[in-house]
PDB file as gemmi writes it, atoms N, CA and C in Angstrom:
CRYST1    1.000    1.000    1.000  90.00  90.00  90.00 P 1                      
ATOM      1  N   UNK A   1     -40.964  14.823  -8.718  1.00  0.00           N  
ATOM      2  CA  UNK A   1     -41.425  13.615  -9.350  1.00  0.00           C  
ATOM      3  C   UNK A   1     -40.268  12.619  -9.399  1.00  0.00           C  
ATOM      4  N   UNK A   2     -40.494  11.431  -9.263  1.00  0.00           N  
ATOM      5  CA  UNK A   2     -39.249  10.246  -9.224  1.00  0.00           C  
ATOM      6  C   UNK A   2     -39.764   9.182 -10.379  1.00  0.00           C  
ATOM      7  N   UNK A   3     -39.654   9.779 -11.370  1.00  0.00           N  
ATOM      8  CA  UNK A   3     -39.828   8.681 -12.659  1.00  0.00           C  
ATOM      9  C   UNK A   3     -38.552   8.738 -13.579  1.00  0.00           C  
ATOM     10  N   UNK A   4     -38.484   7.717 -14.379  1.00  0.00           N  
ATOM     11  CA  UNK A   4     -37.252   7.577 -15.279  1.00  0.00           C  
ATOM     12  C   UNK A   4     -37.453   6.642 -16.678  1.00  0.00           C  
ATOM     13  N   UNK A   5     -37.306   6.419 -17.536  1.00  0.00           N  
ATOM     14  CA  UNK A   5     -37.208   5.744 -18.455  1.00  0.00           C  
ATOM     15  C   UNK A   5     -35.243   5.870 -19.315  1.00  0.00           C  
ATOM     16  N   UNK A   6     -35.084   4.705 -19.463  1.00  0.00           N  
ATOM     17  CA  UNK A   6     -33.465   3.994 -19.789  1.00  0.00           C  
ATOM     18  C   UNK A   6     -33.701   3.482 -20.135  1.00  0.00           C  
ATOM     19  N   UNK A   7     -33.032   3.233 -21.480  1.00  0.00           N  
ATOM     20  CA  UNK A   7     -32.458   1.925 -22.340  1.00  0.00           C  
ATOM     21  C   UNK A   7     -31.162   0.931 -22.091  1.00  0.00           C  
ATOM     22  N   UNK A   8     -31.094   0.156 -22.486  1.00  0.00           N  
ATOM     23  CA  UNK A   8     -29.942  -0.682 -22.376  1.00  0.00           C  
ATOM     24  C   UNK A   8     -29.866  -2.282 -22.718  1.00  0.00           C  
ATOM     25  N   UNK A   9     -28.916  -3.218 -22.313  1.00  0.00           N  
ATOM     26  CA  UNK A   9     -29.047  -4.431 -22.232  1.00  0.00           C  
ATOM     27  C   UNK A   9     -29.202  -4.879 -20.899  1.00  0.00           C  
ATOM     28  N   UNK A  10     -29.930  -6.186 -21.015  1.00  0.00           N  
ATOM     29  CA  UNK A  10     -29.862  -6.863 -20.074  1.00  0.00           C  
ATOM     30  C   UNK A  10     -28.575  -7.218 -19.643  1.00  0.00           C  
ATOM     31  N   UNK A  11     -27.657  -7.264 -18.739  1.00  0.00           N  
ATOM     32  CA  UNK A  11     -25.949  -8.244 -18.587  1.00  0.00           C  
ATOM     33  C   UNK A  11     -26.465  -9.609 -17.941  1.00  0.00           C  
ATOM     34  N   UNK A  12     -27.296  -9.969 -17.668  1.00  0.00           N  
ATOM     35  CA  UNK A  12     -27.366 -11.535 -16.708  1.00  0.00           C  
ATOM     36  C   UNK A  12     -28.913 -11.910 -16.633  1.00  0.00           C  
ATOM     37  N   UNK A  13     -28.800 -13.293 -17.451  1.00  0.00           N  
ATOM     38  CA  UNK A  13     -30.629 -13.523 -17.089  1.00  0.00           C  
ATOM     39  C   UNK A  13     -31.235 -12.815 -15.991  1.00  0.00           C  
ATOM     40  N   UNK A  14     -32.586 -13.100 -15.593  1.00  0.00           N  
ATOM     41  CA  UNK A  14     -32.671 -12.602 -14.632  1.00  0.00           C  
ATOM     42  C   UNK A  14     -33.505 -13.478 -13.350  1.00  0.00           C  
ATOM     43  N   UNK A  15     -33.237 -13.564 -11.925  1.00  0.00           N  
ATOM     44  CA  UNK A  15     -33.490 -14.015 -11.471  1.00  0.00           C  
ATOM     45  C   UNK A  15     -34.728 -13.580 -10.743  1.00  0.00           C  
ATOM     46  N   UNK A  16     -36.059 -14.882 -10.857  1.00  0.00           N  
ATOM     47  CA  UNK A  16     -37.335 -14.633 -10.853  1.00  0.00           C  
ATOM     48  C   UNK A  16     -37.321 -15.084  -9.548  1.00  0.00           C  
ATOM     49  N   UNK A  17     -38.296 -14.500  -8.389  1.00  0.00           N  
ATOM     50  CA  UNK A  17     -38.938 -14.864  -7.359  1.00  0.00           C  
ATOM     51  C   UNK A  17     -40.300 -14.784  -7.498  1.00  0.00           C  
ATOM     52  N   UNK A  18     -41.189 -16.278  -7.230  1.00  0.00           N  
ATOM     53  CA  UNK A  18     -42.827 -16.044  -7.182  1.00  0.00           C  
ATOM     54  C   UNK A  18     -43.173 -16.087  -5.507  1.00  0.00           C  
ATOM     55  N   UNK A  19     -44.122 -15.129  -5.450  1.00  0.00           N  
ATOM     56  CA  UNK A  19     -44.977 -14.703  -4.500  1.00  0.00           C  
ATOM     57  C   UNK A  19     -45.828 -15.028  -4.578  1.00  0.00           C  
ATOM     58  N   UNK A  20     -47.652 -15.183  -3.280  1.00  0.00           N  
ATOM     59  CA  UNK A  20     -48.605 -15.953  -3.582  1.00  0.00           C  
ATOM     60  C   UNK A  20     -49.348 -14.865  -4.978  1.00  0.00           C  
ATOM     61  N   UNK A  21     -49.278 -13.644  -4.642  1.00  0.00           N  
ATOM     62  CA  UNK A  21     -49.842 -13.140  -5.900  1.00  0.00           C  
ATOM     63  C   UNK A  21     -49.537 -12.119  -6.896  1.00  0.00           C  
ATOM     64  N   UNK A  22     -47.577 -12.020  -6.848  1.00  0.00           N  
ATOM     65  CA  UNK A  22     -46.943 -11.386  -7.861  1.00  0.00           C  
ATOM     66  C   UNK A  22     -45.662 -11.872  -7.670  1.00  0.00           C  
ATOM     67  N   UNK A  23     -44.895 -11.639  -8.708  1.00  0.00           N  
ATOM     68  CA  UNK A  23     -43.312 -12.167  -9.391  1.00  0.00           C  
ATOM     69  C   UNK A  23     -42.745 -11.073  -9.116  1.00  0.00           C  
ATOM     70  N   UNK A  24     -41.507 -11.495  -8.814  1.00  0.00           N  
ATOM     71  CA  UNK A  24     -39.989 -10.080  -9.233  1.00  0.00           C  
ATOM     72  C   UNK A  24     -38.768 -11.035  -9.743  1.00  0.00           C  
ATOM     73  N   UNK A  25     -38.831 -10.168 -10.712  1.00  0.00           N  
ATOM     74  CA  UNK A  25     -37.478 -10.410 -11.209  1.00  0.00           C  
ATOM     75  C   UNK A  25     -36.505  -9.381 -10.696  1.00  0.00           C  
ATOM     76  N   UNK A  26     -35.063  -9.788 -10.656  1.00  0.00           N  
ATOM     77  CA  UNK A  26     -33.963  -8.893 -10.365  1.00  0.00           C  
ATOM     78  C   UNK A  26     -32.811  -9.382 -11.393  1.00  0.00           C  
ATOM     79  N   UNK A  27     -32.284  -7.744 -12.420  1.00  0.00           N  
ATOM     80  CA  UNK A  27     -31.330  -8.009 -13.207  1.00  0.00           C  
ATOM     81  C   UNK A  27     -30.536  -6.490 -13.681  1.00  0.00           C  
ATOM     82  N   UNK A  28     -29.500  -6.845 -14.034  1.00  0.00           N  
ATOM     83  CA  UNK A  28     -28.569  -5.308 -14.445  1.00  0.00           C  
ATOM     84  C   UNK A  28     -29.009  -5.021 -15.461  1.00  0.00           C  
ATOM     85  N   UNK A  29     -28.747  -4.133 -16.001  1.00  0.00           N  
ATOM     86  CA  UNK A  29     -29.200  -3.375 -17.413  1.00  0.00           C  
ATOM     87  C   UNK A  29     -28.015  -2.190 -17.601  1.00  0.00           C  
ATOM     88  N   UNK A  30     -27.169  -2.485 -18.513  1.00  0.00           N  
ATOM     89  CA  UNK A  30     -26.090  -1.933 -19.068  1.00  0.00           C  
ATOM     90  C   UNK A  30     -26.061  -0.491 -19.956  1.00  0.00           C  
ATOM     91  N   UNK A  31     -25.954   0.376 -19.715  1.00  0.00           N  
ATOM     92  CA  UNK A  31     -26.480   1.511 -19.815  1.00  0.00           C  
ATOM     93  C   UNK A  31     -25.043   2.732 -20.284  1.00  0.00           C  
ATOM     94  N   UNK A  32     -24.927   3.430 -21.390  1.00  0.00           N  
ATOM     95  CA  UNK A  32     -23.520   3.540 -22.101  1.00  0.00           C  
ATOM     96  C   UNK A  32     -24.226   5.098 -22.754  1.00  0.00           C  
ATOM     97  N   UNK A  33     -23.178   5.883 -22.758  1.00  0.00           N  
ATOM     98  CA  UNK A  33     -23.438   7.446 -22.881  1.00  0.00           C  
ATOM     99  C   UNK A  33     -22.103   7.963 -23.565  1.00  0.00           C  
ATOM    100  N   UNK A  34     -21.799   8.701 -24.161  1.00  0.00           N  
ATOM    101  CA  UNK A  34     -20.621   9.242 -24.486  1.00  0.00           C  
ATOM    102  C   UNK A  34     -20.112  10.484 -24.496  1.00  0.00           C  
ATOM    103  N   UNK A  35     -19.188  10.747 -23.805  1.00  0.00           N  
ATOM    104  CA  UNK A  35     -18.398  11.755 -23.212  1.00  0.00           C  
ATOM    105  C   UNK A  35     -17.708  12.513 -24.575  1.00  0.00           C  
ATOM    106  N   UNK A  36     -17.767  13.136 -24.511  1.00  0.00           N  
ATOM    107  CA  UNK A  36     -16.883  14.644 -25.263  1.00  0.00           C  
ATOM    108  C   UNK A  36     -15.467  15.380 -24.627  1.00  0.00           C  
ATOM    109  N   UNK A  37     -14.914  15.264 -24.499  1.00  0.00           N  
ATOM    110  CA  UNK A  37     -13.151  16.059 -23.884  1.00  0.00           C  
ATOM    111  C   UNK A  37     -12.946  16.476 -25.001  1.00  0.00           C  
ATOM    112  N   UNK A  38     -12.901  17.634 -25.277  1.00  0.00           N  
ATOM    113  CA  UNK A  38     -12.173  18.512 -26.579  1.00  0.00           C  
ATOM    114  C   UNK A  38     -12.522  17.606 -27.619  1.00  0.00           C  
ATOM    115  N   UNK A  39     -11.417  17.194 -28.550  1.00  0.00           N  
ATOM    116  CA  UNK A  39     -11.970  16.173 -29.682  1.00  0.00           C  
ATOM    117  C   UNK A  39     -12.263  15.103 -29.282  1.00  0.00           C  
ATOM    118  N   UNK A  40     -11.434  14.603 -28.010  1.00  0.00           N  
ATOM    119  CA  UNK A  40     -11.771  13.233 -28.148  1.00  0.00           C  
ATOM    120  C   UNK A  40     -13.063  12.611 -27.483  1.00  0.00           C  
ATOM    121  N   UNK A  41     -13.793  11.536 -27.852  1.00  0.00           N  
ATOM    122  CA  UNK A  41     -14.792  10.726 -27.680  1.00  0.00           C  
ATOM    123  C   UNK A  41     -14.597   9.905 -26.671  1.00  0.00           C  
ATOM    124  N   UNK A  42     -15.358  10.015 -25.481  1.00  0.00           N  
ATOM    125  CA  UNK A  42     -15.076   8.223 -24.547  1.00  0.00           C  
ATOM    126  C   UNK A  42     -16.497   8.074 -24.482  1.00  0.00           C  
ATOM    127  N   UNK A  43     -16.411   6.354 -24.253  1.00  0.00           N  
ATOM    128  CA  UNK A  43     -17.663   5.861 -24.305  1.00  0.00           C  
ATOM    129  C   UNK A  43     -17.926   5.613 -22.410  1.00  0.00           C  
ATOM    130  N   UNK A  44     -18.855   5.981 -21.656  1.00  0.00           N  
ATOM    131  CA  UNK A  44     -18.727   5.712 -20.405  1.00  0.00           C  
ATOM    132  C   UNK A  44     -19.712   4.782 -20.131  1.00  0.00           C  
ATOM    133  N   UNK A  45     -19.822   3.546 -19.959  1.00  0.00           N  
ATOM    134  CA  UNK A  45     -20.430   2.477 -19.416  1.00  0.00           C  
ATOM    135  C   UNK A  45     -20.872   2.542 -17.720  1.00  0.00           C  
ATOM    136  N   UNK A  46     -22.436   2.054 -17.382  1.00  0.00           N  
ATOM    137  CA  UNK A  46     -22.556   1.866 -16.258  1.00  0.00           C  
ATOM    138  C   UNK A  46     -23.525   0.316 -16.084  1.00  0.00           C  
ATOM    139  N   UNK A  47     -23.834  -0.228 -14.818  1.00  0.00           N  
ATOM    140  CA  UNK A  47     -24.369  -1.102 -14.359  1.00  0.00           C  
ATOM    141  C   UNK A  47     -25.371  -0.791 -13.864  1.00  0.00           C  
ATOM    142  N   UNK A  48     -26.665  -0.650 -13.688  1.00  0.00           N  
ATOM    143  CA  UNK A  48     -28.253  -0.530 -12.752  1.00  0.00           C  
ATOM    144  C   UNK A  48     -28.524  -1.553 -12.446  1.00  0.00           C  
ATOM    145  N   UNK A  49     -28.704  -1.934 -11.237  1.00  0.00           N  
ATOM    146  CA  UNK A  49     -29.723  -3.195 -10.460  1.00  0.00           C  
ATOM    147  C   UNK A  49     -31.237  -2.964 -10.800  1.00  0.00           C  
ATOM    148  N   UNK A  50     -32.108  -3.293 -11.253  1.00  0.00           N  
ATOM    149  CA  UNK A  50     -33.449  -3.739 -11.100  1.00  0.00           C  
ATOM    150  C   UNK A  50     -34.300  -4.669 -10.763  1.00  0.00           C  
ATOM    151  N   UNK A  51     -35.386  -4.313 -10.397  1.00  0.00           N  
ATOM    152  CA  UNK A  51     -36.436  -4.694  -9.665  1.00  0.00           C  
ATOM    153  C   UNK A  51     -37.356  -4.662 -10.519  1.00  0.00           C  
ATOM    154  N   UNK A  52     -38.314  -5.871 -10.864  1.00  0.00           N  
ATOM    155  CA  UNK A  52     -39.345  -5.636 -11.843  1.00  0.00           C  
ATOM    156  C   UNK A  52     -39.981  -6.686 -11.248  1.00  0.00           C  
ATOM    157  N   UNK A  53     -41.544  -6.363 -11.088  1.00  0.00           N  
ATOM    158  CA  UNK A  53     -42.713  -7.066 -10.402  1.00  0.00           C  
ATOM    159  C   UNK A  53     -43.775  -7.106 -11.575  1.00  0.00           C  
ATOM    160  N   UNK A  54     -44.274  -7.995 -11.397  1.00  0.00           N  
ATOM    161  CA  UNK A  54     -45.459  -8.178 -12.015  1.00  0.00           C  
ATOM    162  C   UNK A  54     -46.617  -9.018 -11.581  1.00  0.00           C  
ATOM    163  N   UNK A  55     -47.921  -9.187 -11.918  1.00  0.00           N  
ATOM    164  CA  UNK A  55     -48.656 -10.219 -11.143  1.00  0.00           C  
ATOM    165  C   UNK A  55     -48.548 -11.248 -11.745  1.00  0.00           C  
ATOM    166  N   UNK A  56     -49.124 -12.301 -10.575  1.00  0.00           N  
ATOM    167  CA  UNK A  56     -48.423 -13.988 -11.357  1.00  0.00           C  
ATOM    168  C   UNK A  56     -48.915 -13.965 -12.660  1.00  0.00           C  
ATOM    169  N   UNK A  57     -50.599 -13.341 -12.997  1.00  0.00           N  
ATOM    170  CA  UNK A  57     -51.011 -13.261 -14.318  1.00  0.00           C  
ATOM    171  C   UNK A  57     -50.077 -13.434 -15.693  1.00  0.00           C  
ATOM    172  N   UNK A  58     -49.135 -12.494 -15.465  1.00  0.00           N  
ATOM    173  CA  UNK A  58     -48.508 -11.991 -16.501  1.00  0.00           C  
ATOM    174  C   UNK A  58     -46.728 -12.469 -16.360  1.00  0.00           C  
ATOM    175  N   UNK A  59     -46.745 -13.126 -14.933  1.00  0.00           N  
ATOM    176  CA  UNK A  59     -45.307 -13.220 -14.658  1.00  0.00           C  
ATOM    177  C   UNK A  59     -44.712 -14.324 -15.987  1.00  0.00           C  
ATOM    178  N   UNK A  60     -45.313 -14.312 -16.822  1.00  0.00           N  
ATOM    179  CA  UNK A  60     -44.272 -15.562 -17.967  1.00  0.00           C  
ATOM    180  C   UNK A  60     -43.443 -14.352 -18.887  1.00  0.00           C  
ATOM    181  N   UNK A  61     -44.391 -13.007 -18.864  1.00  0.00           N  
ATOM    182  CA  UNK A  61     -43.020 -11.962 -19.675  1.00  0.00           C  
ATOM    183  C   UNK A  61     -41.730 -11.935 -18.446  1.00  0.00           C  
ATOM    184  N   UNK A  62     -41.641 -12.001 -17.814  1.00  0.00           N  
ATOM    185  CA  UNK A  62     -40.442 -11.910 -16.954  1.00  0.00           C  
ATOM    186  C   UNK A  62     -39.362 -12.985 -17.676  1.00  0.00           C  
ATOM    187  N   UNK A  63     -39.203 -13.913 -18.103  1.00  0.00           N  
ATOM    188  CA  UNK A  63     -38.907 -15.294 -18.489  1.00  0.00           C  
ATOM    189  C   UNK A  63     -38.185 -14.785 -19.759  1.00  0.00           C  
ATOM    190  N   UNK A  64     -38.820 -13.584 -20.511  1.00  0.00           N  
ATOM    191  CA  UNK A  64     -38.128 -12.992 -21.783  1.00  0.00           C  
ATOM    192  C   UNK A  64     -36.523 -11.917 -21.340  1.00  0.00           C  
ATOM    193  N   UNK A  65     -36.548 -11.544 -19.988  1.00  0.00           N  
ATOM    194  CA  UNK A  65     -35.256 -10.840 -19.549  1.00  0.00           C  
ATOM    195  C   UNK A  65     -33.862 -11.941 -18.798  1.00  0.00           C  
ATOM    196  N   UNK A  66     -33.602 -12.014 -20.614  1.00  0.00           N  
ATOM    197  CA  UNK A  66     -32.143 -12.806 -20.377  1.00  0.00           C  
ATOM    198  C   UNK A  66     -31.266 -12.148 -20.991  1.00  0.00           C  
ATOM    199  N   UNK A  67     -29.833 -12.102 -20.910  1.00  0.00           N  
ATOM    200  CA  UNK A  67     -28.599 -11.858 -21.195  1.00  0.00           C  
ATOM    201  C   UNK A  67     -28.419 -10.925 -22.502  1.00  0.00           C  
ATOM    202  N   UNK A  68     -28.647  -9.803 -22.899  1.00  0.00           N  
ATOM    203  CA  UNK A  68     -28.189  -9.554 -24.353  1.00  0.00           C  
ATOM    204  C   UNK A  68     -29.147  -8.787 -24.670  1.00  0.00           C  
ATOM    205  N   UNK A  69     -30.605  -8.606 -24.023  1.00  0.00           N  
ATOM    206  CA  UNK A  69     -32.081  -8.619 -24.306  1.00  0.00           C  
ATOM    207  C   UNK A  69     -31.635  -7.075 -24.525  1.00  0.00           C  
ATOM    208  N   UNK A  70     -32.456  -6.252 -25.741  1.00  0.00           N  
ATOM    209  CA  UNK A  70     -32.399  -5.145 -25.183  1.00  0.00           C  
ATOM    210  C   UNK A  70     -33.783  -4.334 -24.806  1.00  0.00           C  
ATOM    211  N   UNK A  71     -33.983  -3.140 -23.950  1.00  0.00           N  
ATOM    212  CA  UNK A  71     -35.453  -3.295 -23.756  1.00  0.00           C  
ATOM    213  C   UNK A  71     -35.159  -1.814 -23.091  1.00  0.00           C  
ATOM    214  N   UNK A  72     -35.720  -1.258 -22.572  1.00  0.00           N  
ATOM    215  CA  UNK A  72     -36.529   0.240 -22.256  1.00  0.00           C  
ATOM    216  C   UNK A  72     -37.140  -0.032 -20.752  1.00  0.00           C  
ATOM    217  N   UNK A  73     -36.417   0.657 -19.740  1.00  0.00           N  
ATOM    218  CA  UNK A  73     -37.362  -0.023 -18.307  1.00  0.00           C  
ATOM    219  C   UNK A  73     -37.938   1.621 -17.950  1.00  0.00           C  
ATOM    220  N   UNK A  74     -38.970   1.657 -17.624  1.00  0.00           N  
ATOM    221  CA  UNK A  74     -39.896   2.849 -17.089  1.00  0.00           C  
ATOM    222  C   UNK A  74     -39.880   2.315 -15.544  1.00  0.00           C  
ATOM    223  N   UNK A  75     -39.549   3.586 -14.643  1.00  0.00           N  
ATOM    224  CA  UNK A  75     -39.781   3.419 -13.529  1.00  0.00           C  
ATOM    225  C   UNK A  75     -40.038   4.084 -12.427  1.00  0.00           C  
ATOM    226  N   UNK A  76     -39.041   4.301 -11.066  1.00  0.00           N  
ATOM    227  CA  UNK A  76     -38.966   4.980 -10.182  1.00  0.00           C  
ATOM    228  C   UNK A  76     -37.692   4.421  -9.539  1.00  0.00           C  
ATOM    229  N   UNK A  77     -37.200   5.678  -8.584  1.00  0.00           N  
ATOM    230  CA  UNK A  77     -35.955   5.364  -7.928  1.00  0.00           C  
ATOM    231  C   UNK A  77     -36.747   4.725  -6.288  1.00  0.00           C  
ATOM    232  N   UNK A  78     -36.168   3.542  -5.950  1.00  0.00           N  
ATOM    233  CA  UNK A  78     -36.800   3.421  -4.688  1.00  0.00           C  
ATOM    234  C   UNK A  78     -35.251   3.093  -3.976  1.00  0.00           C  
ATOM    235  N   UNK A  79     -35.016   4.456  -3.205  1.00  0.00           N  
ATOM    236  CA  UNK A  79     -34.543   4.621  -1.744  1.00  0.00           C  
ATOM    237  C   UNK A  79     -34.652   3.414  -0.677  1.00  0.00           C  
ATOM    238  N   UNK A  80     -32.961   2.406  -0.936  1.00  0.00           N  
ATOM    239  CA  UNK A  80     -33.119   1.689   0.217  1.00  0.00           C  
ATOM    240  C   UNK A  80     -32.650   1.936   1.513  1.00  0.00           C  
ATOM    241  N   UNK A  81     -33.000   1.477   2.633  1.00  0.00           N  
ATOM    242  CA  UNK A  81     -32.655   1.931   4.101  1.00  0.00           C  
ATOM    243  C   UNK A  81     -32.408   0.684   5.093  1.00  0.00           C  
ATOM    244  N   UNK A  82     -30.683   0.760   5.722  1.00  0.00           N  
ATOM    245  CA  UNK A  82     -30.613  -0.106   6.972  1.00  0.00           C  
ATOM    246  C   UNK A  82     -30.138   0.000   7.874  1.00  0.00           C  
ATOM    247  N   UNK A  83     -29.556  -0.724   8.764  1.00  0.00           N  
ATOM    248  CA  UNK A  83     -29.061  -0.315   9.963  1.00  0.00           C  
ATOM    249  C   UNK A  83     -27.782  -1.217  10.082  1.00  0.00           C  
ATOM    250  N   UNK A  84     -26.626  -1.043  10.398  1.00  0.00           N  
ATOM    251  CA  UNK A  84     -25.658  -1.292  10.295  1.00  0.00           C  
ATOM    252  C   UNK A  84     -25.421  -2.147  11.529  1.00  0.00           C  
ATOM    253  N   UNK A  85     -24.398  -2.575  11.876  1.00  0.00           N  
ATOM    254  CA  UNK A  85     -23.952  -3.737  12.894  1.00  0.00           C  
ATOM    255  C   UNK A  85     -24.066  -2.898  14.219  1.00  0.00           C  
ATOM    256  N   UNK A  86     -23.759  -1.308  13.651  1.00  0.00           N  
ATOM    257  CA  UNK A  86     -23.781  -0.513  15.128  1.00  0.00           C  
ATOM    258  C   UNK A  86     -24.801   0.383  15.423  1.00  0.00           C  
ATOM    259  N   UNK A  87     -25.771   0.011  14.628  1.00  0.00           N  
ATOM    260  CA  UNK A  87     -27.209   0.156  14.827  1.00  0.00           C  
ATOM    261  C   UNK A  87     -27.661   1.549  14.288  1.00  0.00           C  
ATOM    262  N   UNK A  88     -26.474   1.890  13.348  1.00  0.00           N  
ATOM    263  CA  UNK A  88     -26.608   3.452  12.895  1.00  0.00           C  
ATOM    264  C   UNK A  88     -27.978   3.145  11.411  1.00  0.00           C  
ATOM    265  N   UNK A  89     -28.265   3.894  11.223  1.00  0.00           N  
ATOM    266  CA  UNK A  89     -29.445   4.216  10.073  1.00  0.00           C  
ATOM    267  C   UNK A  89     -28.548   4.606   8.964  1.00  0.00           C  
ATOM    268  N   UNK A  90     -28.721   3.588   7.491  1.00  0.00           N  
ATOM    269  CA  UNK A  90     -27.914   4.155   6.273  1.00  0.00           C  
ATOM    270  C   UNK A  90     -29.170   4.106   5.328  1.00  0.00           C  
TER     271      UNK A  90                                                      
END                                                                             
């Protein structure tokens, strides 16, 4: 199964693209866990790119993922694929 649900902040408004009959937004979501070493505590910070679509219907909640926001994204991992200058498959 390839599902996930994460919390975090938004780090950067997010930038909306409209389509003739759905929206994507694309934005990071700041995501922080904490490590244990014997006594001591570290806090380990990461960055996620997302992808969030919606139909134009509804595309005005997109407009609410700006900077600071905090929010819960449910999803899936989608596997990207290209081909390099020397035509290899990554």
């Amino acid at each position: 199964m390839n599902n996930f649900q994460i919390s975090g902040f938004v780090v950067n408004n997010a930038t909306i693209n409209q389509f003739v009959t759905s929206s994507v937004a694309r934005f990071g979501i700041s995501v922080r866990r904490t490590e244990k070493i014997g006594d001591t505590e570290k806090k380990v910070s990461a960055i996620l790119n997302i992808e969030a679509w919606k139909s134009n219907e509804n595309a005005a909640d997109l407009n609410l993922l700006t900077k600071g926001t905090r929010l819960t994204v449910e999803g899936y991992f989608k596997p990207e694929e290209w081909t390099d200058k020397e035509n290899v498959n990554h």
